[in-house]
N, CA and C atoms as an extended XYZ file, in Angstrom:
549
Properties=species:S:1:pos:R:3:atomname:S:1:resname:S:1:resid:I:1 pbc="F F F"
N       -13.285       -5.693        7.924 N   UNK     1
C       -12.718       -6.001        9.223 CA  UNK     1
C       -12.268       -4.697        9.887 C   UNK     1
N       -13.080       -4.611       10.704 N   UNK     2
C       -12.648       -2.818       11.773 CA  UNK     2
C       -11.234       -2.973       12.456 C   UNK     2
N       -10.449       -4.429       12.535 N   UNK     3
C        -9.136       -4.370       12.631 CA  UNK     3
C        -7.908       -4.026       11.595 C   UNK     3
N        -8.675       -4.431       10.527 N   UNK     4
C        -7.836       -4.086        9.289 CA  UNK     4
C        -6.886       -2.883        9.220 C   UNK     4
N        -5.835       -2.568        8.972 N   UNK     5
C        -5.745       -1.446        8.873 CA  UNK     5
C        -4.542       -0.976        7.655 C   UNK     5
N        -4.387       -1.886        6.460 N   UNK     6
C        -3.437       -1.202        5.650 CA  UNK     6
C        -4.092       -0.430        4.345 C   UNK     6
N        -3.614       -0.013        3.844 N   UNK     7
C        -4.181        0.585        3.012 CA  UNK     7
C        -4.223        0.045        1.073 C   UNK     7
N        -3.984       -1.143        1.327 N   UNK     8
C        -4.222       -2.246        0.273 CA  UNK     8
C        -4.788       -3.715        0.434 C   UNK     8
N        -5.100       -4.336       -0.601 N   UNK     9
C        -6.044       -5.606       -0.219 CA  UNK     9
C        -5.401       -6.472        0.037 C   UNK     9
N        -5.595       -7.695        0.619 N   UNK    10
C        -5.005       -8.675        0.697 CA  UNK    10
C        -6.173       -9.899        0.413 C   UNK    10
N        -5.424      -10.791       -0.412 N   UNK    11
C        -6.346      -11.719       -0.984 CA  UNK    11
C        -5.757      -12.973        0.349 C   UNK    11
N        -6.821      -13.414        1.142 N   UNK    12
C        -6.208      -14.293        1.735 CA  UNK    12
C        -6.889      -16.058        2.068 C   UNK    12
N        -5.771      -16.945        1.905 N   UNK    13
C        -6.374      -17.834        1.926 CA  UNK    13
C        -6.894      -18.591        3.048 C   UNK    13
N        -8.305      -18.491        3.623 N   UNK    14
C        -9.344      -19.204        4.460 CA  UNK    14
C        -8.853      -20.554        5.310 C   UNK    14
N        -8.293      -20.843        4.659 N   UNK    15
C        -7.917      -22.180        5.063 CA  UNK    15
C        -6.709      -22.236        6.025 C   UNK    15
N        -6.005      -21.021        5.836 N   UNK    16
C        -4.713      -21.359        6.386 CA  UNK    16
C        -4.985      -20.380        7.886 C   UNK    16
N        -4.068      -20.078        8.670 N   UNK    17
C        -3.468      -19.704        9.434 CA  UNK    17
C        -2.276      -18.804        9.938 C   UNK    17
N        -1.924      -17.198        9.942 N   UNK    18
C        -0.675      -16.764       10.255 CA  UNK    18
C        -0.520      -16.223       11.525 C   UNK    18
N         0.482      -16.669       12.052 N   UNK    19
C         1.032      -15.746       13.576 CA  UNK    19
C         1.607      -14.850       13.352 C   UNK    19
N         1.418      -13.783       13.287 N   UNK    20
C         2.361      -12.515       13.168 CA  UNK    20
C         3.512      -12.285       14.213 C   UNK    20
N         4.941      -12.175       13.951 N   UNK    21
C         6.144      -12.398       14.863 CA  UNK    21
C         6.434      -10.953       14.862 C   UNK    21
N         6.126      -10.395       14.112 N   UNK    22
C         7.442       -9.021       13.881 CA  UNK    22
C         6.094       -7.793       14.246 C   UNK    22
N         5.410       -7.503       14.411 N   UNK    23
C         4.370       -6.677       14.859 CA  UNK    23
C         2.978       -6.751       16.459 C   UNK    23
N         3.246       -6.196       16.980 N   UNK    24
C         2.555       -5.702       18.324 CA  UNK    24
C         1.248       -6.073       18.261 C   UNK    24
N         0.689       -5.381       17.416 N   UNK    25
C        -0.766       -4.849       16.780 CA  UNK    25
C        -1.430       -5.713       15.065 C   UNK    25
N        -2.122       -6.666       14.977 N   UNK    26
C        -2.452       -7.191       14.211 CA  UNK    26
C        -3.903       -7.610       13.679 C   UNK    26
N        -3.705       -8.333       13.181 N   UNK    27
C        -5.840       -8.703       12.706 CA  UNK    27
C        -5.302      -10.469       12.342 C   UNK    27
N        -6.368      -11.317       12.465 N   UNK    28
C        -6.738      -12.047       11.719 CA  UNK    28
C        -6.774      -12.399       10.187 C   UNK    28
N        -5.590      -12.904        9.963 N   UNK    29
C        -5.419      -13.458        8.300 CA  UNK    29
C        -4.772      -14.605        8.284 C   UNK    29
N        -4.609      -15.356        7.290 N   UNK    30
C        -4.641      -16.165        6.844 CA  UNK    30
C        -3.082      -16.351        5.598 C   UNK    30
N        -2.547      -17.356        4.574 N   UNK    31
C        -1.439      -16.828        3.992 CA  UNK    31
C        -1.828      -15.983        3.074 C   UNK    31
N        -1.467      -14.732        2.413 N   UNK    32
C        -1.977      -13.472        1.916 CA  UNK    32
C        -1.201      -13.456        0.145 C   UNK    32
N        -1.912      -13.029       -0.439 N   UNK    33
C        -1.356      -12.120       -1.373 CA  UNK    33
C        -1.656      -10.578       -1.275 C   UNK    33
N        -0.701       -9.821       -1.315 N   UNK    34
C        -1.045       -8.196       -1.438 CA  UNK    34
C        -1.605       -7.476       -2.642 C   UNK    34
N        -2.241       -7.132       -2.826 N   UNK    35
C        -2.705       -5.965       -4.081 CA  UNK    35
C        -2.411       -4.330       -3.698 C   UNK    35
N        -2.138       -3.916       -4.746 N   UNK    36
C        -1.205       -2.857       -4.517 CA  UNK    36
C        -2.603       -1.618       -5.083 C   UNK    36
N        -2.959       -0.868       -5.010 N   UNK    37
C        -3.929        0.095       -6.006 CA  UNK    37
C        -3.081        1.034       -6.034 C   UNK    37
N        -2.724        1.379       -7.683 N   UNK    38
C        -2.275        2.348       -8.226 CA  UNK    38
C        -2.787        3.795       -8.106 C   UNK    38
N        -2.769        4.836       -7.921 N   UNK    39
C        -3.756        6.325       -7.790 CA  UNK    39
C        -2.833        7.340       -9.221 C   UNK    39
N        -3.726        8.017       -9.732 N   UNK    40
C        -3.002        9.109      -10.490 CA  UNK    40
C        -2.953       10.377       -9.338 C   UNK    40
N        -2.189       11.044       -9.413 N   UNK    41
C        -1.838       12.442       -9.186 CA  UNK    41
C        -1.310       13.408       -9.798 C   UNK    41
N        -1.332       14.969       -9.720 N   UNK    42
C        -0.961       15.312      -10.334 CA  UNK    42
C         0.493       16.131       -9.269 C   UNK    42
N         0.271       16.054       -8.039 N   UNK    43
C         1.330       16.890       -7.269 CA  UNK    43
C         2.010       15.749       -6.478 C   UNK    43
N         3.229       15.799       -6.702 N   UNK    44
C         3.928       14.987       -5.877 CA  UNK    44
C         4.300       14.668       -3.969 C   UNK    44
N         3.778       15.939       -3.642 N   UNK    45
C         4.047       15.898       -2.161 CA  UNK    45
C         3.203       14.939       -1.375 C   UNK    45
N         2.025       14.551       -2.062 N   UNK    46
C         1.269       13.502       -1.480 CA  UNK    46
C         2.388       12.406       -1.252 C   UNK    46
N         3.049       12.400       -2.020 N   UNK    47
C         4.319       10.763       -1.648 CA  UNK    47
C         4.792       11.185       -0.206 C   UNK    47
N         5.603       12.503       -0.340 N   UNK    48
C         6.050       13.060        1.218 CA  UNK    48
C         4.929       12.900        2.143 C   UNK    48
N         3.917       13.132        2.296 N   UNK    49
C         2.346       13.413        3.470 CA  UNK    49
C         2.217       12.316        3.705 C   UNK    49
N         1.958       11.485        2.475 N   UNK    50
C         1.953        9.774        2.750 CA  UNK    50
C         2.943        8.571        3.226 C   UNK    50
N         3.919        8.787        3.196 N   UNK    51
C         5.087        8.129        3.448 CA  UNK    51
C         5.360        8.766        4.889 C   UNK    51
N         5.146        9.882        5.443 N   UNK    52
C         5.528       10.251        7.000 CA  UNK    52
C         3.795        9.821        7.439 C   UNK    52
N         2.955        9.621        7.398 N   UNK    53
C         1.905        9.405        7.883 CA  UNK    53
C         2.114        7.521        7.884 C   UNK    53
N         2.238        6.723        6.670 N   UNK    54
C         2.807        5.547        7.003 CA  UNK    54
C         4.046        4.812        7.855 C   UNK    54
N         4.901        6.038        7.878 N   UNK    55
C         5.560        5.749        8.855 CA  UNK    55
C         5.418        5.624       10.134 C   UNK    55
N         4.321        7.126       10.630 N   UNK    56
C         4.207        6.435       11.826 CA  UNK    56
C         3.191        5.368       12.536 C   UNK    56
N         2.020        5.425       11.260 N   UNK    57
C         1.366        3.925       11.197 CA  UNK    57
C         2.103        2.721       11.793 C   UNK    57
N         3.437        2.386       10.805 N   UNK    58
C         4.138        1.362       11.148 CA  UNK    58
C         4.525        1.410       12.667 C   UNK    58
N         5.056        2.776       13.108 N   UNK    59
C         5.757        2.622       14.621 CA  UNK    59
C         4.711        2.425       15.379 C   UNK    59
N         3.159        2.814       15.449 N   UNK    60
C         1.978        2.059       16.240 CA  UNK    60
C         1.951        1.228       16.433 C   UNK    60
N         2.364       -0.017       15.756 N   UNK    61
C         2.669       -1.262       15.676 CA  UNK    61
C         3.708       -2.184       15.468 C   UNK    61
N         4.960       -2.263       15.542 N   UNK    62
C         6.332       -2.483       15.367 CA  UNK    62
C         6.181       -2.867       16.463 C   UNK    62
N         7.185       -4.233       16.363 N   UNK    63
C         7.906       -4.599       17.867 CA  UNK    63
C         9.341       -3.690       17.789 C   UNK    63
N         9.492       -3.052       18.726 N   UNK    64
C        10.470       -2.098       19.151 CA  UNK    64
C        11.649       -2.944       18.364 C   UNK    64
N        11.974       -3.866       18.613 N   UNK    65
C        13.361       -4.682       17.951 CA  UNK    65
C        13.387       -3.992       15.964 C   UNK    65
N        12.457       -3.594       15.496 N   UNK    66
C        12.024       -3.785       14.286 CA  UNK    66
C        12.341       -2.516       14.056 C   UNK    66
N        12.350       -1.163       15.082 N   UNK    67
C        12.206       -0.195       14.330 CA  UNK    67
C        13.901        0.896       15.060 C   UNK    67
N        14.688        0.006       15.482 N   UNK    68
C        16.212        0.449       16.153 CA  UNK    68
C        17.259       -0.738       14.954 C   UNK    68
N        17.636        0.110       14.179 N   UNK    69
C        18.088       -0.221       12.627 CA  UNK    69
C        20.244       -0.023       13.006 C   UNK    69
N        20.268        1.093       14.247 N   UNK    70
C        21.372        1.318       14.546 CA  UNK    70
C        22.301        1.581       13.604 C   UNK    70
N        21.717        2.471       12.884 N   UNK    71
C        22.358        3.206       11.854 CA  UNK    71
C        22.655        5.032       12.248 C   UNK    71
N        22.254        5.115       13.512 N   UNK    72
C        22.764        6.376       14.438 CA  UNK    72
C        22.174        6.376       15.292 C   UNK    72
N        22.673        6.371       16.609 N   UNK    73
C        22.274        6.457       18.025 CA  UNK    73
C        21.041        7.378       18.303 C   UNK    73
N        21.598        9.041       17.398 N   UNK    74
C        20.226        9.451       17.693 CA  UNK    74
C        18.786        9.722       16.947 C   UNK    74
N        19.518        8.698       15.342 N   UNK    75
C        18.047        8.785       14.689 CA  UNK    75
C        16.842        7.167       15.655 C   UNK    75
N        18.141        6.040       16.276 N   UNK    76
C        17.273        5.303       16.710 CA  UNK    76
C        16.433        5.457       18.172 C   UNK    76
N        17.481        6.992       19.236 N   UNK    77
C        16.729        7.329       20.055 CA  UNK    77
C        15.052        8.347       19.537 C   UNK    77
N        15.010        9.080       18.498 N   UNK    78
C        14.043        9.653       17.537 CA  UNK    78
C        13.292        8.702       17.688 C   UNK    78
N        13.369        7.692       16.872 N   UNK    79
C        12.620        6.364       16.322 CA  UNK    79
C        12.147        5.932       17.928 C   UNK    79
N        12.521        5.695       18.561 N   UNK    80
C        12.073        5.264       20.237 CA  UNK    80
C        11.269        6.287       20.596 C   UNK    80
N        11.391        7.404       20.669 N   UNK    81
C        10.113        8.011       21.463 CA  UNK    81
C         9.291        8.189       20.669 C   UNK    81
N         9.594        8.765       19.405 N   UNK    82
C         7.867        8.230       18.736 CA  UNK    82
C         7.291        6.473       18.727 C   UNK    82
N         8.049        6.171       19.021 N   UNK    83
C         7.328        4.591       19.075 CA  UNK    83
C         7.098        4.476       20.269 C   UNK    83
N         7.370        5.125       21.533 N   UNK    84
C         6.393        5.091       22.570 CA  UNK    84
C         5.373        6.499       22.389 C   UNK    84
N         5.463        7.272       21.832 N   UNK    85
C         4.055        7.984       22.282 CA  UNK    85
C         3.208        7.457       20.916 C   UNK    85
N         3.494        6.699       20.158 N   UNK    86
C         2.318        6.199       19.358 CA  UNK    86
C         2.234        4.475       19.614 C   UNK    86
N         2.709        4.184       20.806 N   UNK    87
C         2.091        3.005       21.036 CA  UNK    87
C         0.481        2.755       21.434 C   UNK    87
N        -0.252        4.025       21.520 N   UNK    88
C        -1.697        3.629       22.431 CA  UNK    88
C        -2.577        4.544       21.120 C   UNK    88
N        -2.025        4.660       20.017 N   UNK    89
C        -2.523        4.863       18.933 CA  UNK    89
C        -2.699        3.734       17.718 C   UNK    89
N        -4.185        3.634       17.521 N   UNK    90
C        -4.550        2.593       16.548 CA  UNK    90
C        -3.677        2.867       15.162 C   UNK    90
N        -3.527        2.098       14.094 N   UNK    91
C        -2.744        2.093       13.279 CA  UNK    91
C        -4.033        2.504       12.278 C   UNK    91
N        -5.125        2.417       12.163 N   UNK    92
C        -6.378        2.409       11.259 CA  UNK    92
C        -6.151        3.943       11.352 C   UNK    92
N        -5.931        4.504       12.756 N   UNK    93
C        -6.083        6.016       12.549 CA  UNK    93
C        -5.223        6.518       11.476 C   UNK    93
N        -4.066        6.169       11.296 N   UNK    94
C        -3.256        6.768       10.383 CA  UNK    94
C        -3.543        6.120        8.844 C   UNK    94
N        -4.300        4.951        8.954 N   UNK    95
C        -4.873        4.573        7.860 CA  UNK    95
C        -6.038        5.158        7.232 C   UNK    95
N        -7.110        5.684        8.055 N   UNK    96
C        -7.697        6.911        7.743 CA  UNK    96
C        -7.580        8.241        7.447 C   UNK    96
N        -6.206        8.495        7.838 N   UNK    97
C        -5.608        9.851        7.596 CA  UNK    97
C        -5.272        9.931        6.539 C   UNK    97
N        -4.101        8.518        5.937 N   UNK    98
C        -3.461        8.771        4.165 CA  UNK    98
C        -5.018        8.437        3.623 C   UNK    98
N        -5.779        7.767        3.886 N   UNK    99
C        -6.715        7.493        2.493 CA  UNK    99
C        -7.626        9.126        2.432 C   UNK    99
N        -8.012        9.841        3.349 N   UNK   100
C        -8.151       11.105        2.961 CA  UNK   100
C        -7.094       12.459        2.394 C   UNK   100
N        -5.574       11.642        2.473 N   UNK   101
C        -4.960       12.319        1.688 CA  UNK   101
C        -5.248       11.868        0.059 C   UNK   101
N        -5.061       10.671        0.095 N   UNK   102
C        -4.983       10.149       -1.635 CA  UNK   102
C        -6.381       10.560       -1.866 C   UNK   102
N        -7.180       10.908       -1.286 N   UNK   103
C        -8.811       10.730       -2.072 CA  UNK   103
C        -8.483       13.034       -2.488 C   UNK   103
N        -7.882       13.202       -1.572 N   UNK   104
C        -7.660       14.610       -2.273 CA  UNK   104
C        -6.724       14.924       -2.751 C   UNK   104
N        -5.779       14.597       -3.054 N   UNK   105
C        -4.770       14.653       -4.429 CA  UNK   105
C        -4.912       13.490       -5.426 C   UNK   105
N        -6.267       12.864       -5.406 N   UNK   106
C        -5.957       12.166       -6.800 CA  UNK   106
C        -6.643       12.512       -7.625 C   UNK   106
N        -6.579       12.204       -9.426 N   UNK   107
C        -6.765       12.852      -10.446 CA  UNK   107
C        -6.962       11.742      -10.965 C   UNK   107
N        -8.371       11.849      -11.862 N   UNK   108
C        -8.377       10.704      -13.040 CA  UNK   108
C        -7.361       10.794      -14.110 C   UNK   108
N        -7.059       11.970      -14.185 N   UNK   109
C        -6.277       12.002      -15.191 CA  UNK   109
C        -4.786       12.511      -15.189 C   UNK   109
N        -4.433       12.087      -13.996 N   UNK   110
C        -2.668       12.801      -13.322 CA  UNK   110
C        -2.153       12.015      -13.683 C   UNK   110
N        -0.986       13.271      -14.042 N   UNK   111
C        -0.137       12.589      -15.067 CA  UNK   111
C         1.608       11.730      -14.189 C   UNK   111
N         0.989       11.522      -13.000 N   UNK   112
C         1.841       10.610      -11.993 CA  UNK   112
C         0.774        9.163      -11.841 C   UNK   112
N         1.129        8.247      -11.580 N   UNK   113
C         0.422        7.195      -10.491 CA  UNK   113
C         1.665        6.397      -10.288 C   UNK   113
N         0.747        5.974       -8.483 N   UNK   114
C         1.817        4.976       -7.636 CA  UNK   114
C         0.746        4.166       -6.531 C   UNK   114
N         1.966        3.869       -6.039 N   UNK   115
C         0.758        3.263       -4.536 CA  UNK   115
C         1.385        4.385       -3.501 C   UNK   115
N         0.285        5.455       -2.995 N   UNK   116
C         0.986        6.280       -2.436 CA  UNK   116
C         1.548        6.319       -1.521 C   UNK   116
N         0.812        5.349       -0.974 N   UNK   117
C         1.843        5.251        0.982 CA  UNK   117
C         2.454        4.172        1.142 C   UNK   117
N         3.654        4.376       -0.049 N   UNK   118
C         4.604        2.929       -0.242 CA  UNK   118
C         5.551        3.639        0.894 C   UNK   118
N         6.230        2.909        1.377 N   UNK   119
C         7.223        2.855        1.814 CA  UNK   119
C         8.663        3.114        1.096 C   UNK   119
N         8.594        3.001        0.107 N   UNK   120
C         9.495        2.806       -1.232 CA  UNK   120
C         9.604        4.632       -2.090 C   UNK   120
N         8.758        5.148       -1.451 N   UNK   121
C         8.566        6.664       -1.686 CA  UNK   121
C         8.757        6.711       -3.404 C   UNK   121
N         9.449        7.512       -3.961 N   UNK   122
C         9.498        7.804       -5.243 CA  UNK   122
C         9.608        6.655       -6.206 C   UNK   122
N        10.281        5.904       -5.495 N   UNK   123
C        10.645        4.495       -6.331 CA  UNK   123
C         9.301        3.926       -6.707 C   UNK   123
N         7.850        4.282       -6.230 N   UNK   124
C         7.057        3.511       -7.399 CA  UNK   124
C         5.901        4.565       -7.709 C   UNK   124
N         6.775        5.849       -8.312 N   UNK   125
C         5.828        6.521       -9.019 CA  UNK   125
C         6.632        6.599      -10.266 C   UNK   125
N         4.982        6.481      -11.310 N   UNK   126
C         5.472        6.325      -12.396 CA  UNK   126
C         4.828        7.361      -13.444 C   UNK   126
N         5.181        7.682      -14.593 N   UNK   127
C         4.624        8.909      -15.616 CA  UNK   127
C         3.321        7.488      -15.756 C   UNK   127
N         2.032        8.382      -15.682 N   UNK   128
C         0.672        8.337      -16.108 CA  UNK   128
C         0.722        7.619      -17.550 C   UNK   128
N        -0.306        5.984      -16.968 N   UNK   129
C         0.312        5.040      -18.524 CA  UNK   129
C         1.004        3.854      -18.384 C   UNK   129
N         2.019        4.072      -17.972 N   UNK   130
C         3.263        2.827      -17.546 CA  UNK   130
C         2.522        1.801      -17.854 C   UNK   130
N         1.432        1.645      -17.115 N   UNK   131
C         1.237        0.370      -16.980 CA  UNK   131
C        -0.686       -0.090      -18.043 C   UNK   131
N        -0.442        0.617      -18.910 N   UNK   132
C        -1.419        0.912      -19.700 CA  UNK   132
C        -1.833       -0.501      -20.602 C   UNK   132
N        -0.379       -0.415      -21.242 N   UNK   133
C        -0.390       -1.642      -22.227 CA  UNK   133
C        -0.095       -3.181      -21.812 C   UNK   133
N        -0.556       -3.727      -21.720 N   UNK   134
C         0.088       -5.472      -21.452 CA  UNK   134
C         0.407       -5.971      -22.892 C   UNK   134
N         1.710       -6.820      -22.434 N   UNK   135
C         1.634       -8.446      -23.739 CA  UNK   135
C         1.828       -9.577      -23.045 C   UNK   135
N         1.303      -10.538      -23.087 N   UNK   136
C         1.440      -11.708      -22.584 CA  UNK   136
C         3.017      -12.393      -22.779 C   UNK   136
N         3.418      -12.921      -21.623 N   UNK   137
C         4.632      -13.838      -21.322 CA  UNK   137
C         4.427      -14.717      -21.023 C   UNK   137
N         5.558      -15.905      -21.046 N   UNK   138
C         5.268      -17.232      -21.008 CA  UNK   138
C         5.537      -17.303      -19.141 C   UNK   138
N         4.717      -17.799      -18.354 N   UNK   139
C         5.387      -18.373      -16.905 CA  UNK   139
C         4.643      -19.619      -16.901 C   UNK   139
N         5.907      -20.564      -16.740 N   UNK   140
C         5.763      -21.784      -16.550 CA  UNK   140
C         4.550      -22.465      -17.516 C   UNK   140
N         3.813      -23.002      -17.254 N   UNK   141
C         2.936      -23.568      -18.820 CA  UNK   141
C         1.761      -22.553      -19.208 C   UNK   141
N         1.935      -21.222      -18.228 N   UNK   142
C         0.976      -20.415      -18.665 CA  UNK   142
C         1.057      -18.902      -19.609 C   UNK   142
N         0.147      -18.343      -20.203 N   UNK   143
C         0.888      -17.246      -20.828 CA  UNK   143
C         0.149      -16.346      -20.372 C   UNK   143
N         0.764      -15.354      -19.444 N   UNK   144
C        -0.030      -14.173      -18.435 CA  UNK   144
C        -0.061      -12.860      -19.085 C   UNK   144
N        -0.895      -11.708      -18.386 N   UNK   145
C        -0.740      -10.621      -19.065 CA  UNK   145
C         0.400       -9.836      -18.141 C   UNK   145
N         1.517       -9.068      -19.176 N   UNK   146
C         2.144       -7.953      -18.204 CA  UNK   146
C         2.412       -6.929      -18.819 C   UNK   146
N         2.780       -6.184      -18.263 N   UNK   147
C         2.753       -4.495      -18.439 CA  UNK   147
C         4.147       -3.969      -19.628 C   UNK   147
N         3.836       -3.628      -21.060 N   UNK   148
C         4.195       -4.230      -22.142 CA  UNK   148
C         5.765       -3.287      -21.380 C   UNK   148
N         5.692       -2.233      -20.445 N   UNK   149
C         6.858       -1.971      -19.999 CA  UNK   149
C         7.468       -2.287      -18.802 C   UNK   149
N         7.265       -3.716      -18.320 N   UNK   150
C         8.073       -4.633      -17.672 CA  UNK   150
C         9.410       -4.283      -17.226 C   UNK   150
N        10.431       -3.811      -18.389 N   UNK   151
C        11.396       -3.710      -17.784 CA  UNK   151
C        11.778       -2.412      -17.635 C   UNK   151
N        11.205       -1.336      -17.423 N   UNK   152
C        11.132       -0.022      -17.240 CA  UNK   152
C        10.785        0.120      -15.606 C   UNK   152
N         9.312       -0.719      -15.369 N   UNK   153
C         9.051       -1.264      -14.016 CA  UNK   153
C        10.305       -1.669      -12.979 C   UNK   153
N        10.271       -3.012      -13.138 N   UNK   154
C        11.298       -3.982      -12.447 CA  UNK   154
C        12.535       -2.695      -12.705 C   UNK   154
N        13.670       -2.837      -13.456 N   UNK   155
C        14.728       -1.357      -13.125 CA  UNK   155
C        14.228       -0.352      -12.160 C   UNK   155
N        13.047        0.707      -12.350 N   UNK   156
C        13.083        1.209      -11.573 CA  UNK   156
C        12.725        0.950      -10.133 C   UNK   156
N        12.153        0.024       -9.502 N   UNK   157
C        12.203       -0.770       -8.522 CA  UNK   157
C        13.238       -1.455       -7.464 C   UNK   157
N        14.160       -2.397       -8.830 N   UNK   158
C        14.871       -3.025       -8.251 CA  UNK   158
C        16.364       -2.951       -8.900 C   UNK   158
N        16.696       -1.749       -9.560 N   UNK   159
C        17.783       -1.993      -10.299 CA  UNK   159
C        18.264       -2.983      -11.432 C   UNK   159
N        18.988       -3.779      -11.827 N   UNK   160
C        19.578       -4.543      -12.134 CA  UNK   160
C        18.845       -5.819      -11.409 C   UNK   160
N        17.465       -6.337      -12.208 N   UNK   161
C        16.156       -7.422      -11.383 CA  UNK   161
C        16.802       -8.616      -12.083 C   UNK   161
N        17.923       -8.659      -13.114 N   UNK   162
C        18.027       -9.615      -13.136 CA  UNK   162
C        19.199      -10.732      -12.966 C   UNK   162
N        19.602       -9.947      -11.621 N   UNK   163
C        20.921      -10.465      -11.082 CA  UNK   163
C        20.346      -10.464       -9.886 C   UNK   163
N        20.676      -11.821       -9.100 N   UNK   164
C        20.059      -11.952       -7.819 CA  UNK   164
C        21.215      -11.261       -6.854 C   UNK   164
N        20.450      -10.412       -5.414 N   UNK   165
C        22.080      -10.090       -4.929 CA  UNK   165
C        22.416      -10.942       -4.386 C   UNK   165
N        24.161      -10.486       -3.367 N   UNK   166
C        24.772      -10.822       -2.688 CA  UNK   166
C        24.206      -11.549       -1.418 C   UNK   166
N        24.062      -12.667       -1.118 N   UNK   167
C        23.513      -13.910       -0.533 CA  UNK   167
C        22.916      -12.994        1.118 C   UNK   167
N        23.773      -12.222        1.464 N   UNK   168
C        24.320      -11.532        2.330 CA  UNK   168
C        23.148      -10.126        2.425 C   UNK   168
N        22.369       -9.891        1.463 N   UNK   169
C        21.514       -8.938        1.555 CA  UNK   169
C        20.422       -9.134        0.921 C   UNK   169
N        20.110      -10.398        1.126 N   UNK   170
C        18.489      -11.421        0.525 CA  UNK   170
C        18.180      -11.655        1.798 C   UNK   170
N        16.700      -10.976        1.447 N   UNK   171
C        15.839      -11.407        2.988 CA  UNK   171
C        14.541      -11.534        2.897 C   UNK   171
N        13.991      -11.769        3.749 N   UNK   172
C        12.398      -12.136        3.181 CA  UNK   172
C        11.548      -11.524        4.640 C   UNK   172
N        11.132      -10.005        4.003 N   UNK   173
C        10.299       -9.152        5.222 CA  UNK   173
C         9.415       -9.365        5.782 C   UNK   173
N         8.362      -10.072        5.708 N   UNK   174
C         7.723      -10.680        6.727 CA  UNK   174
C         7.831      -11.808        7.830 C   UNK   174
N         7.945      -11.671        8.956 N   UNK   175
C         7.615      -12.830        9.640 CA  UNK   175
C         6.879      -13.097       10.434 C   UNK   175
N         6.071      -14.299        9.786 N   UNK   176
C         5.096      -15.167       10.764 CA  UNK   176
C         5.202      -16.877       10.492 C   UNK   176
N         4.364      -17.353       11.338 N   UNK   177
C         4.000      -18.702       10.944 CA  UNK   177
C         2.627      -19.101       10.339 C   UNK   177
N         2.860      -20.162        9.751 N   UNK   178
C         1.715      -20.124        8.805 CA  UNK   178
C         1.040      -21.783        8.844 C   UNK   178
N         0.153      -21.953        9.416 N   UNK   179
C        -0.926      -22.838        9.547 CA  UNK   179
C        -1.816      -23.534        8.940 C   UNK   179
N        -1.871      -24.763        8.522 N   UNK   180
C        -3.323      -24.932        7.346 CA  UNK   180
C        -3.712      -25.254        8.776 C   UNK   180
N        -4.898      -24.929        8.494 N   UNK   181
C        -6.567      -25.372        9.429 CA  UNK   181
C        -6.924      -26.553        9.187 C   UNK   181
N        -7.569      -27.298       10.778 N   UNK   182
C        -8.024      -28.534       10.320 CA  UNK   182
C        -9.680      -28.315        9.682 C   UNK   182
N        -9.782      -29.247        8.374 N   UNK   183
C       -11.180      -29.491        7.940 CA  UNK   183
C       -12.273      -29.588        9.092 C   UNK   183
């Protein structure tokens, strides 16, 4: 899809329907699962190159409400004029830009991997491996494969994953509406 423009897959289901609420600039999908692709590296600044290049991906497309956080007057006046001079810029462009970064800092055999143009920056790079070994766990009547260092993962991610927080700072980042299709 020449609208596409993130830099991971989305498995999506055909049948359904989403309105995208919180973004300008969109494509055609359906309700999604994300896939994440891991990359090895061996130099870390690709996280920095990639994470300011996704950033301003995102402001190409942000509804202005989305990207004034009002956490300082003049980092959200900052945040405003780059979100008007990259409003008439495709978001694919900057999606073409990180994937020729990751295709030249990655290493079959670097002893980093992450998803590089997380948003989440350091928080999901991991020593080369992490996720090497699986053992199967029980979810619900099934027994799946996971990454035999699970909780090395989840901690560094989410801290303390197994305390839900404060009611008050649970949120759920996407919004759209979501449609089944008639047969």
């Amino acid at each position: 899809d020449k609208n596409y423009f993130n830099n991971f897959i989305k498995i999506t289901d055909s049948t359904t329907k989403i309105i995208d609420t919180r973004n300008t600039k969109t494509y055609e999908s359906g309700i999604f699962i994300d896939i994440f692709p891991m990359d090895r590296f061996d130099d870390p600044k690709v996280i920095d190159t990639c994470y300011k290049l996704e950033s301003f991906k995102l402001l190409s497309f942000s509804k202005h409400k989305n990207i004034v956080y009002k956490d300082s007057l003049l980092k959200d006046w900052i945040r405003t004029a780059f979100w008007l001079l990259l409003r008439p810029v495709s978001p694919r462009y900057f999606a073409n830009k990180i994937e020729k970064e990751i295709q030249k800092y990655s290493r079959e055999n670097g002893q980093y991997m992450a998803f590089i143009p997380s948003k989440f920056k350091e928080k999901e790079v991991f020593p080369s491996g992490t996720f090497d070994k699986t053992i199967d766990l029980p979810f619900e009547n099934l027994s799946l494969p996971a990454p035999e260092k699970f909780d090395t993962i989840l901690t560094q991610f989410y801290g303390d994953y197994m305390t839900l927080p404060p009611e008050e700072k649970r949120f759920y980042s996407h919004e759209f509406h979501a449609y089944k299709l008639e047969d």
